[in-house]
Structure formats: C-alpha cells, structure tokens
VMD Tcl script that draws the C-alpha trace (Angstrom):
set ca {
  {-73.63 102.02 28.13}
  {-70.59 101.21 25.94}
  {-68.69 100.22 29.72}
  {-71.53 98.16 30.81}
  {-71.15 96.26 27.38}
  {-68.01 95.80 27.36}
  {-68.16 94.68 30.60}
  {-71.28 92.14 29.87}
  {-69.24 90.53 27.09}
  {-66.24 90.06 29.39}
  {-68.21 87.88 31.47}
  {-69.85 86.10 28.43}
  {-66.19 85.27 27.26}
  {-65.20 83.72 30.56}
  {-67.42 81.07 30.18}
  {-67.29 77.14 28.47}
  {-69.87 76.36 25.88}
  {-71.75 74.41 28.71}
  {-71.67 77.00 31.94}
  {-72.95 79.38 28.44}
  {-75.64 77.11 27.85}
  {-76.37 76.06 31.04}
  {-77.13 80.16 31.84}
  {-79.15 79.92 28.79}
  {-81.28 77.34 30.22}
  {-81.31 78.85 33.35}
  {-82.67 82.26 32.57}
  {-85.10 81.21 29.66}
  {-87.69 79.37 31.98}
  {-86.83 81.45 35.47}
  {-86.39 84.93 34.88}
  {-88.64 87.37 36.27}
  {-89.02 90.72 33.66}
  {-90.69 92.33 36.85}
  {-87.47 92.48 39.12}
  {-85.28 90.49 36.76}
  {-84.41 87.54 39.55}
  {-83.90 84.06 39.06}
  {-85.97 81.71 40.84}
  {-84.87 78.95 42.57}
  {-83.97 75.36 40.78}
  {-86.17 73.53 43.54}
  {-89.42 75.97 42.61}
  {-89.31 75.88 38.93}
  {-91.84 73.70 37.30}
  {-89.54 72.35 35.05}
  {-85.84 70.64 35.92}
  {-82.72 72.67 35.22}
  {-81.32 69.47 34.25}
  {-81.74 65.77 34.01}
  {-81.00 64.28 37.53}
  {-80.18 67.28 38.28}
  {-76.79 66.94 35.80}
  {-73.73 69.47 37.05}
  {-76.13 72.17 38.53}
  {-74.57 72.42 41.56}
  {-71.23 72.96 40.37}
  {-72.37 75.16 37.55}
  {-74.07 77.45 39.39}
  {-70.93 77.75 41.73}
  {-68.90 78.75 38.94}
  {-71.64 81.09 37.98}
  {-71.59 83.24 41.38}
  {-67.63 82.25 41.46}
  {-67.31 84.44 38.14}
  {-69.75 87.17 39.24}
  {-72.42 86.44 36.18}
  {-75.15 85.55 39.40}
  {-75.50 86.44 43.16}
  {-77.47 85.18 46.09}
  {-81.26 87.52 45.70}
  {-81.13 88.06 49.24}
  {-78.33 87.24 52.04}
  {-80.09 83.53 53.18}
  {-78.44 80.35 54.62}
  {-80.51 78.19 52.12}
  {-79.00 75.43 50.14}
  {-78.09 76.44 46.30}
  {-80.73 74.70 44.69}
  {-83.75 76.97 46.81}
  {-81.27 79.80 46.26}
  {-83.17 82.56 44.29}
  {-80.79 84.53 42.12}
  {-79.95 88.11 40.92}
  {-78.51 88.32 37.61}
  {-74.97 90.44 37.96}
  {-75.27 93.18 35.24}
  {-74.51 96.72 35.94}
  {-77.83 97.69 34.24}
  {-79.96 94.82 33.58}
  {-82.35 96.39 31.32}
  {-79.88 98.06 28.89}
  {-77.99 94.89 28.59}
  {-80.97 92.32 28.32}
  {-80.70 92.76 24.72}
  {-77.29 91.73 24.73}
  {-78.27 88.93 27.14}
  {-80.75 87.60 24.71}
  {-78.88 87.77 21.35}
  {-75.55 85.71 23.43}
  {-77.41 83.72 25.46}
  {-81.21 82.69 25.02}
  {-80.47 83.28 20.65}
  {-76.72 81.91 20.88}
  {-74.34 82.20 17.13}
  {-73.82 78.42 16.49}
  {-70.20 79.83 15.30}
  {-69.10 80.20 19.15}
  {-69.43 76.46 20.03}
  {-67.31 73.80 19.32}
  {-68.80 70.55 17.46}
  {-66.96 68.18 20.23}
  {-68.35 70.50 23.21}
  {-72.05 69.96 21.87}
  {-71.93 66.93 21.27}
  {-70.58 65.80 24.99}
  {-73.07 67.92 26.47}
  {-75.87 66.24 23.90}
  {-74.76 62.83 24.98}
  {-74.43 63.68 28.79}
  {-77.64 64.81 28.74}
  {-79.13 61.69 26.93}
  {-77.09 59.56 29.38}
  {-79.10 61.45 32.53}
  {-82.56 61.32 31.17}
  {-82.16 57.80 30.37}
  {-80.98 57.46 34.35}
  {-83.43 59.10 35.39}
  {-85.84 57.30 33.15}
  {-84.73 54.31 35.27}
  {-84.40 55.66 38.17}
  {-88.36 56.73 38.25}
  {-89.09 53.66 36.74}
  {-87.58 51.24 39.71}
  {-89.76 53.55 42.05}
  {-92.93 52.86 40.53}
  {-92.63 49.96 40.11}
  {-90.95 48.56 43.46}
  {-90.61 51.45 45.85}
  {-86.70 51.05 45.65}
  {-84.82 54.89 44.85}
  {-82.24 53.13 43.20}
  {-78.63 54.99 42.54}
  {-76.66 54.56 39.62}
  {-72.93 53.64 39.80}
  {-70.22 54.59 37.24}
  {-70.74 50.90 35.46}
  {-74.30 51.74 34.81}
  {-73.34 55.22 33.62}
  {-71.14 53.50 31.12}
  {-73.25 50.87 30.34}
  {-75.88 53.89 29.04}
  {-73.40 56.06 27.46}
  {-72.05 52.66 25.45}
  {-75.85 52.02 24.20}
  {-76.05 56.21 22.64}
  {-73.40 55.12 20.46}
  {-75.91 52.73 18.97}
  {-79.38 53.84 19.79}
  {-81.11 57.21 20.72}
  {-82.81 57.99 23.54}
  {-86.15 57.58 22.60}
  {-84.94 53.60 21.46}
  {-83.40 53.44 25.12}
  {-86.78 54.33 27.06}
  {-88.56 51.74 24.88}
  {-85.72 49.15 25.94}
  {-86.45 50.09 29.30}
  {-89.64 49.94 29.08}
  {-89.54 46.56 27.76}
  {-87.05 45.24 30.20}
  {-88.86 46.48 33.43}
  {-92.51 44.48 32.41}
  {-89.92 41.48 32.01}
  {-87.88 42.25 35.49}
  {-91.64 42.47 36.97}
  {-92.73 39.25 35.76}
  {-89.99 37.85 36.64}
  {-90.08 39.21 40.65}
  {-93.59 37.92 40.34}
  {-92.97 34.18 39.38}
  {-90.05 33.80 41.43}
  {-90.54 36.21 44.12}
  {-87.76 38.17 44.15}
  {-87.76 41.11 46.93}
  {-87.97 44.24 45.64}
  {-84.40 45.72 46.28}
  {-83.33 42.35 44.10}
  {-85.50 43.30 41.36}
  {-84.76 46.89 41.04}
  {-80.75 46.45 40.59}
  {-81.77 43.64 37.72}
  {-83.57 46.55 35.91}
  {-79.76 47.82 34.14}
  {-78.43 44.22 33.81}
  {-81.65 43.09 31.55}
  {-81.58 46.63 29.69}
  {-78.09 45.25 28.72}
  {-78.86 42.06 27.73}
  {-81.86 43.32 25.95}
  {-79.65 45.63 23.98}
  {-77.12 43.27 23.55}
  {-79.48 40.70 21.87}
  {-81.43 43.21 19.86}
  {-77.79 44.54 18.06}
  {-76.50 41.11 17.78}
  {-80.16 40.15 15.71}
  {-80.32 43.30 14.09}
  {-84.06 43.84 15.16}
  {-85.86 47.12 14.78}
  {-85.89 49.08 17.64}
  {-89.42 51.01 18.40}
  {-88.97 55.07 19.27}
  {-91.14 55.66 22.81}
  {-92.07 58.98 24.36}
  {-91.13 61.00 27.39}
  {-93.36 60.04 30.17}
  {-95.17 62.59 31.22}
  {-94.07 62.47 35.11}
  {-90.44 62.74 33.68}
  {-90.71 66.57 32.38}
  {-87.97 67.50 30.05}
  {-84.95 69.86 31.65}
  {-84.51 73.03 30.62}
  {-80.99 71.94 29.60}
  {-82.24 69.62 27.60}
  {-84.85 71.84 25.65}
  {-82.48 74.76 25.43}
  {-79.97 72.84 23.46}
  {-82.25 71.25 21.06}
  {-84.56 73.88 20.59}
  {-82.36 77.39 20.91}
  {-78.76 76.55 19.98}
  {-78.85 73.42 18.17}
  {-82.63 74.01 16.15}
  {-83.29 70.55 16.07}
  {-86.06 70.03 18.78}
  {-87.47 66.45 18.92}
  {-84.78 65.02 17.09}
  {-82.28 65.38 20.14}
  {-84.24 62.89 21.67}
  {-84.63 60.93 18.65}
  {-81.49 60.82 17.12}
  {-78.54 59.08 18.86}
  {-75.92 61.78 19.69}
  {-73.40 61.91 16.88}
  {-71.13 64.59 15.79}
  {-72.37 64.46 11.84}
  {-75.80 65.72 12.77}
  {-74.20 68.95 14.75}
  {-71.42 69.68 12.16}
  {-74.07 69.98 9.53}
  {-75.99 71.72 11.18}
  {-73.24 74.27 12.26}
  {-72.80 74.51 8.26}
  {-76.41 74.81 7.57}
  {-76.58 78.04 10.52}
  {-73.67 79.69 8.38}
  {-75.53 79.98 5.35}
  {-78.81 81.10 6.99}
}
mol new
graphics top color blue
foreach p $ca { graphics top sphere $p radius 0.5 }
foreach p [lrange $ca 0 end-1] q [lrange $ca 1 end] { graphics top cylinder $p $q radius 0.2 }
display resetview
C-alpha cells in the first residue's frame, strides 16, 4: 500500500492547481463506484466546463501524465472518450483521491492561480450566456473573437457575473427591438449583441446606476468546473457567481480555511 501511495501522490504533485481542479471536477460528477470509470464529457448531464473551457487540452495532459487512460482501445474523439482512472489499486487509494482531490487543503493553491481560473470561468459562462442567447433569439451560432473575450474579462473587473447576464439580458430585448423596427437580418443583429453589452456597461459605470443580480438560465446548466471551485475548494457556492472575481475574497478565505 505504502508504494501505491507514494506513487498516487507523485502524480498528484505533477499537476497545476487547475489540471488538480479540473480532475476534481471531472471525477466528482462522472465516476462510476461500480467499475470506477469515467464517463465521457459528451454523456454527462452536466458540462465539464463552460464552453467547454481547456477540456481538451486538459484531459491530454491528464493521459500525457498517466493520472487517466482510454476505458477501452476506441478511435472516438476525446470528449466521447470514457476513461479509466490510472491508480495501481483504485480502491485502496480512493481515500487518498478524495481527501487531495474532491476535499482539496486550500493551503496547496496559490491566491493568483484561483483567482485566474475564477475569472476564466466567469469570462466562459458569460460567452456562453451569449452565445445561447444569439441562438434563441436569431438562429445565428455566433463565435466569439479575442476582442469580445476581452471586452468580458474587462467588465469582471467591475461587475460579477450574475450583473453581466442581467446586462445581457437587457441588451438582447434592445438588439431585438431594434432588428424589428429597422429590419436588420439576423446575422447583423446577432454580432450587435457584444457591441450594445458594451455600451450598456459603459453607460451604466459612467452613471453609477445599480446594477440588478439575474440567475442562471436554466438551459445553461452550471459546469462542473464551475461548481467544484465554488463549492469544494473555494466554500463559497453562489457567491462565485455573484461576486466579481477579486483576489481579496480568496485570500481571506485561504486565512479563514487555516483557522478552521
């Protein structure tokens, strides 16, 4: 046992706060105690991650560094891949597996590293939040270009994510109006859906109004990412979403886990 351990940990150590949180994520909603597999991304109920944020690559450097292999020898893509977690002895070690990785020590992250995955994450569910919202509304699948990434990430240093889906919200009745009264086509309208979230935020700091906190929609399910962060290594739940990301909140909580 004392091998297998050792060698567990070894593997543990090899990996970045987020490939460690991002195996946390994965194993908490798609491990099977029957054979102990991993399903595949593509068949889980919920998201691994928000548009589907670094989960290719991650799991590549997941199988790369032996922690995961294929279930079965298969020419299917890596998100329908079903997975076999790499322990010598998989129920000896799940203990250790669940105290490192699904009940992580705060102590073993970095402030910085939490808070860039926090704030990636907001970045990709407000995307996403967007990018569902353009296909309701006019059919178009739009696809998001570095200027609109930045454009979001600039708006989390002001407003929280639950602020952003009401500003988005707000702007697409507006962009829909508008298509209506001056019949824009719908490919048109769509790609106006960023550039009056802008404005809109623009206008609302410059006025200093109130901004109102909205809700998930329900056909956007939170990631697994997203709730294993807030809910198992940072213990904040909700407020992840309705918080901006800022590196206060995490240091004191990092303090606060030291003394409990």
């Amino acid at each position: 046992m004392e091998n297998t351990l050792s060698y567990n940990s070894k593997l543990l150590n090899s990996l970045s706060a987020t490939e460690k949180i991002f195996l946390g994520a994965l194993l908490i909603d798609r491990i099977s105690l029957k054979d102990f597999s991993i399903s595949s991304i593509s068949k889980s109920k919920l998201p691994l991650s928000p548009g589907n944020l670094q989960t290719v690559e991650i799991l590549h450097v997941l199988q790369k560094k032996g922690l995961i292999n294929p279930f079965e020898i298969s020419n299917e893509e890596i998100l329908n891949t079903k997975w076999n977690i790499n322990f010598n002895n998989i129920e000896i070690e799940f203990k250790t597996i669940y105290k490192n990785l699904l009940k992580p020590d705060l102590q073993i992250f970095k402030d910085i590293e939490l808070l860039i995955l926090w704030k990636s994450i907001c970045v990709n569910e407000c995307l996403e939040n967007i990018i569902n919202t353009s296909q309701k509304l006019f059919n178009i699948k739009l696809t998001p270009n570095y200027e609109d990434e930045i454009i979001i990430e600039n708006l989390l240093d002001d407003y929280s994510t639950s602020e952003i889906f009401y500003m988005i919200y707000n702007s697409s009745n507006y962009i829909l109006r508008e298509s209506i009264d001056k019949k824009w086509d719908n490919d048109f309208a769509s790609k106006q859906l960023i550039i009056r979230l802008y404005k809109y935020s623009e206008k609302a700091k410059y006025e200093k109004w109130t901004i109102r906190k909205s809700f998930r929609p329900n056909d956007l399910k939170q990631s697994s990412l997203s709730k294993f962060l807030f809910e198992n290594v940072l213990h904040f739940g909700e407020l992840g979403f309705n918080e901006k990301p800022n590196l206060n909140t995490i240091k004191s909580i990092i303090e606060l886990s030291k003394i409990l």
